[in-house]
N, C-alpha and C positions, 0 to 999 in steps of 0.2 A: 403225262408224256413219258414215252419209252426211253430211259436212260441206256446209253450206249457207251462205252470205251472201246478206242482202237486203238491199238498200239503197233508200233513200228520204228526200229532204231534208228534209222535215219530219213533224213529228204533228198531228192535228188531227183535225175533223170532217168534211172532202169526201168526193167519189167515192173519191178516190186514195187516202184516206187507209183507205175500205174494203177498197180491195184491196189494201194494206198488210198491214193488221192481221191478215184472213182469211187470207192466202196465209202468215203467220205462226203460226196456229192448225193452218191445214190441215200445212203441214210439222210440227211439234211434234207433231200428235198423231199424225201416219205415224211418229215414230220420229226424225226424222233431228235429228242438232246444229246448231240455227242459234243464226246470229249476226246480228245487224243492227246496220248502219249507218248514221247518221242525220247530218245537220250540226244539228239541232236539239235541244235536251235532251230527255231523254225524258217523253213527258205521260204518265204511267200511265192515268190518268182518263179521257182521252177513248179508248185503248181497251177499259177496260173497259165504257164507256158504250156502246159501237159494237158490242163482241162479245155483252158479258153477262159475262163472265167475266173474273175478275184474268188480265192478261201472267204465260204460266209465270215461275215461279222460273229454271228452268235455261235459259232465253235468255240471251246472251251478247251486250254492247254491244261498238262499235267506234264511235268518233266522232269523224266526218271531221275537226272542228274541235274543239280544246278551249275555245273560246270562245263566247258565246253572240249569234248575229248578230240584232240587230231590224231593221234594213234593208237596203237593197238584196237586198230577198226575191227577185228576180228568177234572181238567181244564186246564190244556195243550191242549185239544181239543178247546175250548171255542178262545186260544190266538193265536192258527193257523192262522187266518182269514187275517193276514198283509196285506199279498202283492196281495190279490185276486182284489182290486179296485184298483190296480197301477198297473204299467209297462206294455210293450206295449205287451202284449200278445192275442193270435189269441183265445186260447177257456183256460180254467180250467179246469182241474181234481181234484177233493176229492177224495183222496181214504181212509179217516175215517171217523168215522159217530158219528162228533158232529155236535152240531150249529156252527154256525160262526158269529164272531162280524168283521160285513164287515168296513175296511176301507173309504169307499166312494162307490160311485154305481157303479155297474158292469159296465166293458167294455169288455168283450167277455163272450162269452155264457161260464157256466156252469153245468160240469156234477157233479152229484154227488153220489158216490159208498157208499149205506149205509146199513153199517154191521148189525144196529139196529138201530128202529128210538130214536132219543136221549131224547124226550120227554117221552116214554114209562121207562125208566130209572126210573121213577117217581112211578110207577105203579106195584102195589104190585102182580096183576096175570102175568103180562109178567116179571117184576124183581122181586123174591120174595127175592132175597139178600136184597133187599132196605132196609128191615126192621133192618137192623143192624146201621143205622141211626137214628133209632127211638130214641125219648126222653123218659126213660123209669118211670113210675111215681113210689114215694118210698114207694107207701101203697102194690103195687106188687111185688116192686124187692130189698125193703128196701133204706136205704141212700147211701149206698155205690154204687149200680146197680144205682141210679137216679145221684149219681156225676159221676162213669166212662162213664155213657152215654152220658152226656154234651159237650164235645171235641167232638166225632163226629158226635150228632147235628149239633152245629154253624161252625164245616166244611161242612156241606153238605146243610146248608142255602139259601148261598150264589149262588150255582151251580143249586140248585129247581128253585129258582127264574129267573135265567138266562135262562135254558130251558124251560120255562114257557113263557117266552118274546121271543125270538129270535125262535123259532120252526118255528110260521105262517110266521117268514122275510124267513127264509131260506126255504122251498118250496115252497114260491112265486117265489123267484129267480133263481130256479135251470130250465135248460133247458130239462136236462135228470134226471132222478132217475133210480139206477143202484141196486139191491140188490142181497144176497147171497145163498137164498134159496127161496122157495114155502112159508117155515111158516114165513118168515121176510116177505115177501110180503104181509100175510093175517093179520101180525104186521103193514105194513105200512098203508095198508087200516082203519085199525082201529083209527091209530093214526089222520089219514085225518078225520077220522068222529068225532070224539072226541076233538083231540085237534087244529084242522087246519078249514079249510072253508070246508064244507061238500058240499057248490057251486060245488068248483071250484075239487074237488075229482076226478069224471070223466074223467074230460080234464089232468090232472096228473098221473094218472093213464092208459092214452093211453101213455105216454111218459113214463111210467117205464118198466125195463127190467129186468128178472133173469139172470144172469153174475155168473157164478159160481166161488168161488177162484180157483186159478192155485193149484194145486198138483204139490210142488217141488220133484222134480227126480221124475217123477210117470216112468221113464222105469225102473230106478234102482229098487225101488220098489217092480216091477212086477216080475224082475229077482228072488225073495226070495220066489215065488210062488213052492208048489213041494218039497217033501222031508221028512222025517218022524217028525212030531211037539207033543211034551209033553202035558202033560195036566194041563198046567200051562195056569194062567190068569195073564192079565198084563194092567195098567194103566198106561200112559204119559202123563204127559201136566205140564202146571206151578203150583206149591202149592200157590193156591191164597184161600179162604175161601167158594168162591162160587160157586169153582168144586165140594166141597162135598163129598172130602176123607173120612171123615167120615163113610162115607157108605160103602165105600171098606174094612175097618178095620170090620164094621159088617158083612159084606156079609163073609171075610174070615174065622171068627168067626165060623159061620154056616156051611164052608164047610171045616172043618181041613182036609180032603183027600188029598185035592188043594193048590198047591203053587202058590201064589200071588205074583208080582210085582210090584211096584208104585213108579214111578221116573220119574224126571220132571226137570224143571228147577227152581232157588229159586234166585228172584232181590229182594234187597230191604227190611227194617228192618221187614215190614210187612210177606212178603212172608216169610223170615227166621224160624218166629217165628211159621209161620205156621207149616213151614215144622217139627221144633223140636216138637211140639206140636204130630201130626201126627206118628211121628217118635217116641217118648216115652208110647205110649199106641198101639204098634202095634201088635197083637197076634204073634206066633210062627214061623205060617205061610206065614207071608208075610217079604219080603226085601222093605225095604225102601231106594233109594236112590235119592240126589240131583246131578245137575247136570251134568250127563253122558255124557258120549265122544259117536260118533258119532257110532263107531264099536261098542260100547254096543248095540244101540239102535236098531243096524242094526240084531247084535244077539238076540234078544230079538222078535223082528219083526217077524224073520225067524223062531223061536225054539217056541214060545205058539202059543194053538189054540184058546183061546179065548181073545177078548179085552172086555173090562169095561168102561164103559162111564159113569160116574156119573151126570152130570150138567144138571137138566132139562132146559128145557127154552135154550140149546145148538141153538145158530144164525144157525152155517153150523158145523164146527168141521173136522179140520184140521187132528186131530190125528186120529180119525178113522178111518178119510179116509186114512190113512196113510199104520193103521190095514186091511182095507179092502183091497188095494192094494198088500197088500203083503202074504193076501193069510188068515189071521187071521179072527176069524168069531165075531165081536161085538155083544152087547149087551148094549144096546142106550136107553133111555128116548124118548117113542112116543110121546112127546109134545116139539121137538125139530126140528130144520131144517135139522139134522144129522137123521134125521127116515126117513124125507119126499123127502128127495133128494142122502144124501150121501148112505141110504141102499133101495130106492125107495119104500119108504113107507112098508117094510118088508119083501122085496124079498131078503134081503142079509142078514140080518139080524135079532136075537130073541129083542122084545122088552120088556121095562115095564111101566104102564100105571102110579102108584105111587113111588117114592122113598122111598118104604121101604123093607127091607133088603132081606124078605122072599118072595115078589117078584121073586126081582134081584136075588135071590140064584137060584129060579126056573128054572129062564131064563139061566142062568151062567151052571146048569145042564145040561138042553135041548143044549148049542152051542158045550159043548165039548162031550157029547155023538152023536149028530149028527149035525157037525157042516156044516154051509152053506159057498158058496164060489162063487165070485160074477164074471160075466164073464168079460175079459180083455175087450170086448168092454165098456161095463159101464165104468169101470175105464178111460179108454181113455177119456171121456166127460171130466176128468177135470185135464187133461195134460195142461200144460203149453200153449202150440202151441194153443189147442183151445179157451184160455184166451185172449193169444194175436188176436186171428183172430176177437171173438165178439168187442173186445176190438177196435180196429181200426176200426170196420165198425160202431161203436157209434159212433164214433168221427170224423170223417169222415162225415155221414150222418148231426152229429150236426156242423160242421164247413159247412157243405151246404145249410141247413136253417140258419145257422148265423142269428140266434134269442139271443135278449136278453130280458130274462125276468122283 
């Protein structure tokens, strides 16, 4: 039997976490023996909440750490890399997109599934959150703005440095690159020119693949298609800083006709504070909630016609797709991979070219007075079933060149 390792530093509910899970199912049910390694304890719950179905029995843990890290979440990807030069395994799977401090040198090829290149993390046009690491000096932001700055400077020193060094080790060594949209791919190439061997780009670049994430339940989904929808707008995802809720509280602002909704999920003392943060200056118009049960979201899916995507610089974006399945018409950030693939570059959806409120108001006018609706075949591209299918014939192909790089 085909011995398999995947590794991934945590569990949860994101994109990443679906292509975790799936590329987990899809191996398991081809047959072969995986193992997964994680630097996180194992959530049972949120895979089976993502798949539908209990994690087989005969999966096999390996974890990176025997400890259980609540901060500096940043590098939990960085300490994944254990067990990838040990044990006797036939090929490796990443399915996160850090660097890796490898153990010792590969012994079976790997692939690697990357959400975002990790060096770009650095880089103030493809991450412009970066800047909230900045050391800020006290002649512009006074003494107080130059001390609260400090703590997360020399947290994020440490992590610069590391991706700065390990990037060229890690796609030297990979056999596949697997990424999740059109605009992360035109990400990857840059990152190759810039911060990798601009040589060796080409021959790397025959070896990468667009792999779309799985869309969990995309039939259920589909089923919410059809039936009279309000003219309510509504935003989902995690209260992290650099969704840029923010904008949702302006845009609502601008159109008090319009009921907003904005609810999400909130881990962690950070996220928390966002979310009260958010939640205390929210106009009239909009409901704020954390943590919503699953029949909410399901109502909420079914009942508005238009979604809100805040995030520029969005990798692919789970939630929209989520909106577009179910028959809801978004309104996305054209400098994301959620324009370029999840709505095909503007056929399914209105876009905006800056994040600013009047814009977005525009766009948010235009989807629920004529809103668009994307045909079931697009949506089908990123069912589960066609995840698993690209997904094995990678790995597959890469256990047939049985290359290591």
């Amino acid at each position: 039997m085909t011995r398999v390792l995947i590794v991934h530093h945590r569990w949860g509910y994101g994109g990443g976490e679906a292509v975790f899970y799936y590329t987990i199912k899809a191996l398991h049910d081809a047959g072969y023996d995986v193992t997964i390694s994680t630097v996180d304890p194992p959530d049972l719950r949120s895979y089976s909440d993502i798949v539908g179905e209990p994690l087989p029995s005969s999966i096999k843990f390996a974890r990176a750490l025997n400890v259980n890290v609540g901060v500096f979440t940043i590098y939990k990807g960085l300490l994944s890399g254990k067990h990838i030069g040990r044990g006797p395994y036939d090929v490796v799977v990443v399915t996160h997109g850090y660097p890796l401090i490898f153990g010792g040198e590969l012994r079976a090829p790997m692939i690697y599934y990357m959400h975002f290149p990790p060096v770009l993390m650095l880089d103030r046009f493809w991450s412009p959150g970066v800047s909230r690491y900045d050391l800020r000096g006290p002649a512009s932001y006074g003494f107080a703005g130059f001390v609260k700055s400090v703590p997360l400077w020399l947290y994020f020193q440490p992590f610069k440095l590391a991706v700065s060094r390990f990037y060229k080790k890690l796609v030297r060594a990979v056999s596949r690159v697997l990424v999740n949209s059109t605009y992360i791919l035109g990400a990857f190439k840059y990152s190759l020119l810039k911060h990798a061997d601009p040589e060796m780009a080409g021959e790397l670049l025959s070896r990468t693949l667009i792999v779309h994430p799985p869309l969990p339940r995309a039939w259920e989904l589909l089923k919410l298609r059809g039936g009279r929808r309000l003219p309510c707008v509504a935003t989902i995802g995690r209260f992290s800083s650099e969704k840029r809720y923010d904008l949702v509280l302006e845009v609502a602002r601008m159109l008090p006709e319009y009921t907003f909704i904005l609810a999400g999920g909130v881990y962690g003392r950070a996220s928390k504070a966002y979310y009260e943060w958010i939640r205390s200056r929210a106009p009239g118009n909009i409901v704020v909630k954390a943590n919503i049960p699953a029949h909410v979201k399901i109502l909420i899916l079914s009942k508005c016609t238009a979604y809100l995507h805040t995030m520029t610089g969005e990798h692919f974006g789970i939630a929209p797709l989520e909106a577009l399945a179910s028959g809801m018409t978004p309104v996305v950030p054209k400098r994301s991979g959620t324009w370029t693939d999840v709505c095909d570059n503007g056929e399914y959806c209105y876009g905006y070219t800056k994040p600013e409120p009047e814009e977005i108001a525009e766009s948010i006018r235009r989807a629920l007075e004529k809103p668009l609706t994307a045909p079931t075949e697009h949506v089908e591209k990123f069912a589960p079933e066609r995840f698993a299918e690209r997904m094995l014939r990678v790995i597959g192909e890469t256990l047939e060149e049985g290359c290591i790089r």
